[in-house]
C-alpha angles and dihedrals in degrees: 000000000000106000111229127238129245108263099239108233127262124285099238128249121269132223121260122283081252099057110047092050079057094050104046098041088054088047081058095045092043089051085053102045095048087050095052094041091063094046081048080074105032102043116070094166093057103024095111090043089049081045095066094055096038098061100039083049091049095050083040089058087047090058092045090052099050083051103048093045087052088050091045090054097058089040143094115222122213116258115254110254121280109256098050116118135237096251091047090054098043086052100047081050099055091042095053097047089055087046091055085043091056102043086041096052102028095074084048091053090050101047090044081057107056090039085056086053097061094254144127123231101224108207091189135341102322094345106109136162118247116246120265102195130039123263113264132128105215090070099035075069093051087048095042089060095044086057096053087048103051083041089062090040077058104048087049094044093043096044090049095051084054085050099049095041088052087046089059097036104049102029114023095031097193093150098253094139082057097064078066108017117102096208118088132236132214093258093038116112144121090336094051089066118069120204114240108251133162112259123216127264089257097063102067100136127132122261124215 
């Protein structure tokens, strides 16, 4: 009597094509932004010329955010992986959702401050973006704070989603980089690929 073998779990299932070129190209943006952001301070020679990339990219990964929310919304995500527990999801939720906050309220800090400065955000040669907030510097300075902070908030949020991804991805191993990776694995298949479908009103939560 031939024993049988224990049927491997299923590769998980992986975000919309959609999705995952979002959400690469903002991991890319985001990179960009956090590095220039640190040679903002530390350059005094470049720092204009880091200005006028910092502030069109900004207003670029705002743009990124909102889409990616309203795709999210009419969207179905892929399920975590099976054997993650219900700490580690919770965790990768609630991460994910400041991660979203802060990507989402960063940008509208920066642009409030330098509208508070006096000062114009020029998207590209005379194209600029009119000021939402009224010139004063008391609370360009105020701004100016909020914006530091919530750029350290980032760099901590950010770095702990790459430690985590990298947690679950060299030493558990459970295939959670699949379910937004475009690259396939040996036991990736059909079921790897979810169809786009429209999700109901009541799933409106944040991917990663």
């Amino acid at each position: 009597m031939s024993s049988s073998q224990p049927t491997p779990p299923p590769a998980p299932a992986r975000y919309t094509v959609v999705a995952r070129l979002l959400h690469w190209t903002m991991a890319v943006m985001v990179i960009a932004i956090l590095f220039i952001g640190v040679f903002m301070v530390t350059s005094v020679a470049d720092f204009n010329f880091l200005v006028t990339v910092h502030e069109p990219l900004g207003i670029a990964i705002l743009i990124f955010v909102l889409v990616r929310i309203g795709w999210r919304r009419t969207h179905v995500p892929p399920p975590f992986p099976p054997g993650m527990g219900p700490l580690d999801r919770l965790a990768a939720i609630y991460s994910e959702k400041l991660l979203y906050a802060l990507l989402l309220c960063q940008p509208l800090i920066g642009w409030a401050m330098v509208s508070a400065s006096g000062q114009p955000i020029i998207l590209f040669g005379s194209l600029h973006l009119p000021a939402i907030a009224p010139q004063n510097a008391t609370l360009f300075a105020n701004l100016l704070r909020a914006h530091i902070v919530a750029a350290y908030l980032l760099y901590l949020t950010f770095a702990a989603h790459l430690a985590g991804v990298l947690l679950h991805t060299i030493v558990i191993r459970d295939k959670v980089l699949d379910r937004m990776a475009f690259w396939s694995t040996p036991r990736s298949s059909r079921a790897a690929v979810q169809a786009e479908r429209p999700v109901p009103s009541s799933r409106n939560s944040v991917d990663s």
